[in-house]
C-alpha positions in Angstrom: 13.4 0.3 -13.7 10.6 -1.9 -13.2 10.3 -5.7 -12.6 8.7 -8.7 -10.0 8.8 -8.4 -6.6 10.6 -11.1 -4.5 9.7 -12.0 -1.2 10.1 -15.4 0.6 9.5 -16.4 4.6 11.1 -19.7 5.7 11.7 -21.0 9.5 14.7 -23.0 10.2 15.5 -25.1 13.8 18.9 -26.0 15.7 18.9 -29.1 13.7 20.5 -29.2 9.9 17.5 -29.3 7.5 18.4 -32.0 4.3 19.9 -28.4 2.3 22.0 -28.5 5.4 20.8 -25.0 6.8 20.2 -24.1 10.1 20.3 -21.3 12.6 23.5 -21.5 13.2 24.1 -21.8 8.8 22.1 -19.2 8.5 23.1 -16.4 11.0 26.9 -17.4 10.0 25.7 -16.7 6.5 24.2 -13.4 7.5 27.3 -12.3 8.7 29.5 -13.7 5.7 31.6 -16.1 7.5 34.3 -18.1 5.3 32.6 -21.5 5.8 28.9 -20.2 5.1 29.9 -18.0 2.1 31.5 -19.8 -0.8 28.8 -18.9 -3.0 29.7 -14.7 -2.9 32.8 -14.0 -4.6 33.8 -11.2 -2.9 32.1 -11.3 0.5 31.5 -7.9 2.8 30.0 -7.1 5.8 26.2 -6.7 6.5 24.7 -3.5 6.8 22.2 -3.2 9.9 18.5 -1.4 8.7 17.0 -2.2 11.6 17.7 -3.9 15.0 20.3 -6.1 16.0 22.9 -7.6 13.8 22.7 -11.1 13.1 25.8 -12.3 16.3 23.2 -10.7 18.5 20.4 -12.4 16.8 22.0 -15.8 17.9 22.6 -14.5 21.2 18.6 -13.5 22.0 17.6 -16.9 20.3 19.6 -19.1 22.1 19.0 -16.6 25.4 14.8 -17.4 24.7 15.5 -21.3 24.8 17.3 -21.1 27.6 14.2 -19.5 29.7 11.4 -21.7 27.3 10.2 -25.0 28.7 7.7 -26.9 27.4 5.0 -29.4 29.9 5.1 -32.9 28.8 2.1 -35.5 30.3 3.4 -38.7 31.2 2.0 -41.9 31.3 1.4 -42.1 35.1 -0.5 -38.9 34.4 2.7 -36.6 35.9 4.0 -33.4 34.3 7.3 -33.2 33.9 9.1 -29.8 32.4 11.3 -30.3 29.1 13.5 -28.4 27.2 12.8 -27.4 23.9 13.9 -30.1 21.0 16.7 -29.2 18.6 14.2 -30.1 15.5 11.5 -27.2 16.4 11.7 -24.3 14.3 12.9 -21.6 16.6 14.2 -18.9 14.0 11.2 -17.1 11.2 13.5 -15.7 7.9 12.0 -12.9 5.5 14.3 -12.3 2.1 12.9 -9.7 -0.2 15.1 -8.7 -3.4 14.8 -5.9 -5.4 14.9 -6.1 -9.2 17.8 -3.3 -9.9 21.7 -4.6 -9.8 23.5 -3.8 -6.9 25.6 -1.7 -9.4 23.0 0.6 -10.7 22.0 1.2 -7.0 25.2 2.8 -6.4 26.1 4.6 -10.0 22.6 6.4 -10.0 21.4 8.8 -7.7 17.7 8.3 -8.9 18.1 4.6 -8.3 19.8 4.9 -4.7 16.2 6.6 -4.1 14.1 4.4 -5.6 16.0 1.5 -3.5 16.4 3.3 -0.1 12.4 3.8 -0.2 11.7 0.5 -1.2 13.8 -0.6 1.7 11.5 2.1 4.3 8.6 0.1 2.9 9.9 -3.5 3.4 10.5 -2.6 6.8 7.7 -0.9 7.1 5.7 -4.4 6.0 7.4 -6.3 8.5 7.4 -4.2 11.5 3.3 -4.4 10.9 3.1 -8.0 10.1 5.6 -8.9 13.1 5.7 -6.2 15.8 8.5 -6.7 18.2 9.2 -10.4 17.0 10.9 -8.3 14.3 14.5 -7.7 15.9 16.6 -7.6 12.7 16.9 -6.1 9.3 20.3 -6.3 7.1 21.1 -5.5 3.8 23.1 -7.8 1.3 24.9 -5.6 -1.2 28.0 -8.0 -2.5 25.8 -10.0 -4.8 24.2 -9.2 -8.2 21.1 -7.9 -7.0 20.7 -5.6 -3.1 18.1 -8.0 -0.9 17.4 -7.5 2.7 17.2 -10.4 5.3 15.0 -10.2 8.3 15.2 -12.4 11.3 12.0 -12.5 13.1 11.9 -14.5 17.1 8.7 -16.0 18.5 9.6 -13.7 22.0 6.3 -14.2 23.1 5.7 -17.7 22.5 6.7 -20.1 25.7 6.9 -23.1 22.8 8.9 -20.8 21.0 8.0 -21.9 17.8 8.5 -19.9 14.7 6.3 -21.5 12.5 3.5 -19.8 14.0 4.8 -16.6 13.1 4.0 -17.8 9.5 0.4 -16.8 8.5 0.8 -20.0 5.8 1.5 -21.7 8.5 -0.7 -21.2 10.7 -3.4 -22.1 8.3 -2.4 -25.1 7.3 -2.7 -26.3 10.7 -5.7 -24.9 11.6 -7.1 -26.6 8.2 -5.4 -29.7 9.2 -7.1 -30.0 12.8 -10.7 -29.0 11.4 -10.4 -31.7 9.0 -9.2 -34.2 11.5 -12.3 -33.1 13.4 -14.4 -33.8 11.4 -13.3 -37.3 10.7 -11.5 -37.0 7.3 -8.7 -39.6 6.3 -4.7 -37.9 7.7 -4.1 -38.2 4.2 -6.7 -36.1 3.1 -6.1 -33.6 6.1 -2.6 -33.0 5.1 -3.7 -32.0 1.6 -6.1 -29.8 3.0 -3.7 -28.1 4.8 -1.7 -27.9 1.5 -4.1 -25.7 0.0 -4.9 -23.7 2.9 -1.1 -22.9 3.2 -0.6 -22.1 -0.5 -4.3 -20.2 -0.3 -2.7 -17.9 2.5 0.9 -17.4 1.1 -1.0 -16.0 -2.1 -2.9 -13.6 0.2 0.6 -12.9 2.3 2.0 -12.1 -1.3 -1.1 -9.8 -3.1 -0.6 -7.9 0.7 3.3 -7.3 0.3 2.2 -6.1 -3.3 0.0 -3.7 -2.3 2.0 -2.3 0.8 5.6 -2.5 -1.0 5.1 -3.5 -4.7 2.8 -1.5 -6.4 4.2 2.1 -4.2 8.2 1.4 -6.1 6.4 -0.1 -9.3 6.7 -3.9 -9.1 5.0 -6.3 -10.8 3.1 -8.8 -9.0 4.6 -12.0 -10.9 7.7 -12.3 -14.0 7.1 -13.0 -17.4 8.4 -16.5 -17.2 5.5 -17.2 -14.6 2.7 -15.6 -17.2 4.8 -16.9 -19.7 4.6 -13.4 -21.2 5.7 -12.1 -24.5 8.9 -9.4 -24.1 6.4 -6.6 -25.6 3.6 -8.0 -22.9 6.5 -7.7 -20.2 7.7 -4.3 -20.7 3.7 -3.1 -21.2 3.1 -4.7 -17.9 6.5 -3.1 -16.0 5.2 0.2 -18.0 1.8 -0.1 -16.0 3.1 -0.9 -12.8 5.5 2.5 -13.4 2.2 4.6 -13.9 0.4 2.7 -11.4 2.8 4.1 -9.0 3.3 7.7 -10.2 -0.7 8.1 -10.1 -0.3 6.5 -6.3 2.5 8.4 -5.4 0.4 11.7 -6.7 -2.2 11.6 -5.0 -1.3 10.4 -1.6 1.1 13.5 -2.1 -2.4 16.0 -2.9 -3.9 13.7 0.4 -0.8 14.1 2.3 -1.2 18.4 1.7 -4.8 18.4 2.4 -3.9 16.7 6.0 -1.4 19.3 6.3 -3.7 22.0 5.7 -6.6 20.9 8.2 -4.1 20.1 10.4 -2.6 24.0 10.4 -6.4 25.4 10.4 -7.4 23.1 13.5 -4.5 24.7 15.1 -5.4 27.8 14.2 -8.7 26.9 15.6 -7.3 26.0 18.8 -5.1 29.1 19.0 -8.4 31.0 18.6 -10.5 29.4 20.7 -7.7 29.9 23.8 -7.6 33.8 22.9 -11.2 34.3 23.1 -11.1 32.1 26.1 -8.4 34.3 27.8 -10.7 37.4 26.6 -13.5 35.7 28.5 -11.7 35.0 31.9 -10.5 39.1 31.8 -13.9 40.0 30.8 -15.7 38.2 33.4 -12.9 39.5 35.8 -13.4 42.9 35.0 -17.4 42.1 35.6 -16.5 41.1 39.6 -14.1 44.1 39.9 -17.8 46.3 38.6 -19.9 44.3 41.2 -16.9 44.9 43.8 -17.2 48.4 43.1 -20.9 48.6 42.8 -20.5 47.1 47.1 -18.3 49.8 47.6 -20.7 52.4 46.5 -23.7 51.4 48.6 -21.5 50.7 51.6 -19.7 55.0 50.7 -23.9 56.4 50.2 -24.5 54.9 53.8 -21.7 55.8 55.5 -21.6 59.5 54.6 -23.6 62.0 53.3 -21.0 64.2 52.7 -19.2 61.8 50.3 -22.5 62.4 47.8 -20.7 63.6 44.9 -17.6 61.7 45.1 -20.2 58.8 45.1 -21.8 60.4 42.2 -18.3 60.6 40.4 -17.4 57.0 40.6 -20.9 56.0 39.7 -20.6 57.7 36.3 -16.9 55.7 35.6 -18.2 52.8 36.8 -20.9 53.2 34.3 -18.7 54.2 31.8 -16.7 50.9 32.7 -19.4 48.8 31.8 -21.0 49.9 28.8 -17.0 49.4 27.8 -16.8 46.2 28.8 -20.3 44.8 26.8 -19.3 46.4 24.0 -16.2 44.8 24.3 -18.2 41.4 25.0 -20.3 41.9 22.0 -17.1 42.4 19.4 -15.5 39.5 20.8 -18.9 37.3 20.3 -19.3 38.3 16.6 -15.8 37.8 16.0 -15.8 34.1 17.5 -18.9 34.0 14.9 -17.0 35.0 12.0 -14.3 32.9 12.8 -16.9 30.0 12.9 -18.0 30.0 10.2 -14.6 30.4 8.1 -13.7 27.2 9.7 -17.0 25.6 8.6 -16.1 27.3 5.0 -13.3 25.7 5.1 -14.2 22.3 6.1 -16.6 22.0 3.6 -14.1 23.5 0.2 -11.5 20.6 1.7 -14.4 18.2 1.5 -15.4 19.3 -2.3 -11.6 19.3 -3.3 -11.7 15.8 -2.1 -14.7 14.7 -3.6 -13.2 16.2 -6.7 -9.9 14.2 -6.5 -11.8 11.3 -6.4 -13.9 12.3 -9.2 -11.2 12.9 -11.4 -9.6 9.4 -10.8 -12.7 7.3 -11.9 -13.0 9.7 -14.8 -9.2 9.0 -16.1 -9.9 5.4 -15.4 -13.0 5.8 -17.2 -11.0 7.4 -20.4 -9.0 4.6 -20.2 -11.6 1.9 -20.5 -13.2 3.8 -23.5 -9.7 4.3 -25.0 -8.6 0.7 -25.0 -12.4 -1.0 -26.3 -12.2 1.7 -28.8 -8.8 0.4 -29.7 -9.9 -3.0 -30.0 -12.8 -2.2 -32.0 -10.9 -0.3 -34.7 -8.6 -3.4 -34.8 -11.7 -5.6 -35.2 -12.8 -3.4 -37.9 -9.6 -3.8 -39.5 -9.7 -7.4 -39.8 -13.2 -7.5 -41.1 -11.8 -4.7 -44.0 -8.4 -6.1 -44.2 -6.6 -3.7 -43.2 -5.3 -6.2 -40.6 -3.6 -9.3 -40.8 -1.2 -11.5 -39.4 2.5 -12.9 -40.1 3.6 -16.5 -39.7 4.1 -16.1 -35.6 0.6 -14.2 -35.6 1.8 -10.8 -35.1 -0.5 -8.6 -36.4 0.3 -6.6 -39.2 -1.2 -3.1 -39.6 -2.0 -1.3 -42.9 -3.4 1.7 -41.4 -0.2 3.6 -40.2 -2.2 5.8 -37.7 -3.6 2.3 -36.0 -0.3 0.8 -36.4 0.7 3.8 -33.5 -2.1 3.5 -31.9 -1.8 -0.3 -31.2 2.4 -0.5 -30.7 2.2 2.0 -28.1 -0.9 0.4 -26.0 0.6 -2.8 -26.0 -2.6 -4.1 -25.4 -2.9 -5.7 -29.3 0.1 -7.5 -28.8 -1.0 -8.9 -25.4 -4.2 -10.0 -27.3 -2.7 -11.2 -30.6 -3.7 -14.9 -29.7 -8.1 -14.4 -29.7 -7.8 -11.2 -32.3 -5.7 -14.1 -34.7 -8.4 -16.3 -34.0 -11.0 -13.7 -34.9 -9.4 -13.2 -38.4 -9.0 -17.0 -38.8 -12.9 -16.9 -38.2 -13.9 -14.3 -40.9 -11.1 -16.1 -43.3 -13.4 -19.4 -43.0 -16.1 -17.9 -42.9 -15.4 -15.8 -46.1 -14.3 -19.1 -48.1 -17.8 -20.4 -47.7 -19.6 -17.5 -48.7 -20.2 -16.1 -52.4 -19.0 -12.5 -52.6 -22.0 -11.0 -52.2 -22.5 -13.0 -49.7 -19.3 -11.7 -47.6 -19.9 -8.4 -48.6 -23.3 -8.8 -47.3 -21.7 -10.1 -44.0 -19.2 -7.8 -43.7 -21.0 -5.0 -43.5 -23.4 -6.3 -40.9 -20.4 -7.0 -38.4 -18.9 -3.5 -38.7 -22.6 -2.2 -38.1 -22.4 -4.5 -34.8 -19.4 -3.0 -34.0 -20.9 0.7 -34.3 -24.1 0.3 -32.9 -21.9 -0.6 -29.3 -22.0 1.7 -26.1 -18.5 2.8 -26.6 -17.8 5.0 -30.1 -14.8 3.7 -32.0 -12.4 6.9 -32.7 -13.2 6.8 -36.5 -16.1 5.6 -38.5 -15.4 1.7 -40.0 -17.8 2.6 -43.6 -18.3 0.0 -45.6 -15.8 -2.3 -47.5 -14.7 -2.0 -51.2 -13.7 -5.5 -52.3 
């Protein structure tokens, strides 16, 4: 099941904020006590997905104001240490909801996965965009929909303020004190730092689509925001399905050829110690020959008699080292051919890859040509009348194979609005003309429409009045 993503950051301080929250509120809430809870009918306990439950949340936030202290200048010029003020955001919140009911998540196995992985990827998301400021995760499952709550502490921050942690935030304020630099009007700053804050959170929410939405096939926005028709909303969750199948593929072909490089580099390395080890026995062996060669000339001069004993060991040692370069020269070519199978290698990984890739842009190229072509034939249609539209300007096919065609795109439905006002056009159009005239004129238009760069699937012809 597919549908919008959800996911919201808000900071909250000691003091009650006019909705009345505040870290106290919103830990308590966390953890379902009676008086922060009314709102769930049948409250139950948290369950911890990372960190620290929420009791021990309160207990490191209120442990970091204890040790924070902020240096106020006074008047006479003195610095004087102060405690942190009950109004300064000390706690960041992350809530991120998923679109299935909490019931489906536990009556289907298939939807326990898709959850439990979007879950891994929320965390995921924040454990990036927060490091170790990120010191809790729980999961809300006593509501309609599952939804996660993070709790996030400015650890590292001797201001300790939470705020900061908010990208939004932080670039509002930066906006803010250029302007003020520069002169501007406080008025004005503060609506520059408006736009800067709502230019970031945009950015903060395309990222979280990209890391967590499109990978469990989210939407980016709801149909209400788009103000979407129900055909243009279940199109759009359809896309946002195959957007993450064709994802999920091929980081799963990526993922294999990782896994296969990484075996052959260890082959590699297993390789490359063997020959090694042959290496340090052959070169031992060579000292053991120039040991023995010593041990020869010191035998010849120390006694005649000893001649063809000498002689003996002469012919094994020579024996012994024709052995060992032959044995030098198979282990070379060997390392050779081992060589250059891992540069064979390398380089069919490298064309699979380059393949991959060059079957992606030619399925998205498929689909460009698909759709135009699609839109062209509807074109066509209007311009033969074979095409027109109802009272609520649905269009209404006479062709039954473009009729399919169309209904299972959903792309003519998410452009009934300009193709109605295409057909309103020619309507006019055709009112002022005589009927030669329109024949005239409708042929020209369906020649316009062949002579383009992308082929229609079917041939328009000419119009029979």
């Amino acid at each position: 099941m597919s549908g919008p993503q959800f996911f919201r950051l808000q900071s909250f301080s000691r003091k009650a904020n006019p909705a009345g929250q505040s870290v106290e509120q919103v830990l308590g809430e966390a953890v379902r006590e009676p008086e922060y809870s009314a709102h769930v009918e049948h409250p139950q306990a948290p369950r911890l997905r990372y960190g620290v439950l929420p009791d021990k949340v309160q207990v490191l936030h209120d442990e970091m104001l204890a040790k924070a202290q902020i240096a106020i200048k006074l008047k006479d010029g003195s610095i004087k240490q102060r405690g942190i003020r009950k109004d300064r955001h000390t706690l960041l919140t992350a809530i991120a909801s998923h679109p299935l009911l909490t019931s489906q998540v536990r009556g289907s196995e298939t939807a326990r996965a898709e959850y439990e992985a979007w879950v891994a990827r929320n965390i995921a998301f924040l454990k990036t965009l927060f490091g170790d400021c990120l010191v809790s995760v729980i999961e809300h499952g006593d509501e309609e929909h599952p939804h996660l709550h993070a709790f996030i502490l400015p650890l590292g921050d001797k201001g300790c303020s939470a705020r900061d942690l908010n990208p939004a935030w932080v670039a509002k304020a930066r906006a803010e004190q250029a302007a003020k630099a520069e002169g501007v009007e406080p008025q004005t700053a503060v609506r520059l730092g408006n736009i800067a804050y709502r230019s970031e959170a945009r950015k903060l929410q395309d990222r979280y689509y990209v890391d967590v939405g499109v990978p469990s096939a989210l939407t980016r926005t709801g149909p209400k925001r788009e103000r979407l028709s129900r055909a243009q909303w279940k199109a759009r969750k359809a896309e946002a399905r195959r957007e993450a199948e064709v994802q999920a593929s091929s980081e799963d072909r990526l993922r294999q050829l990782i896994i296969y490089e990484t075996e052959l580099a260890a082959q590699n390395r297993d390789m490359q110690d063997y020959l090694a080890k042959r290496l340090g026995e052959l070169d031992d062996a060579a000292v053991g020959i120039d040991s023995a060669k010593q041990r020869l000339r010191v035998a010849e001069s120390a006694a005649v008699d000893q001649a063809r004993q000498l002689a003996d060991e002469r012919s094994k040692i020579t024996a012994l080292s024709r052995d060992v370069e032959k044995s030098l020269t198979e282990e070379k070519a060997r390392l050779s051919e081992a060589q250059s199978a891992i540069a064979r290698t390398r380089l069919a990984m490298q064309q699979t890859h380059e393949g991959l890739l060059l079957e992606v842009e030619q399925q998205r190229q498929r689909q460009l040509r698909d759709t135009l072509a699609l839109v062209y034939d509807v074109i066509g249609g209007i311009f033969r009348g074979e095409v027109t539209f109802d009272d609520r300007h649905r269009p209404q096919f006479h062709d039954s194979a473009l009729r399919e065609r169309a209904e299972s795109s959903g792309l003519v439905v998410a452009l009934s609005k300009p193709l109605k006002k295409v057909a309103d056009l020619w309507q006019r159009l055709q009112l002022r003309l005589t009927e030669t005239e329109r024949a005239a004129e409708r042929q020209k238009s369906l020649d316009a429409l062949c002579k383009n760069e992308i082929t229609p699937r079917r041939e328009f012809g000419s119009y029979e009045p």
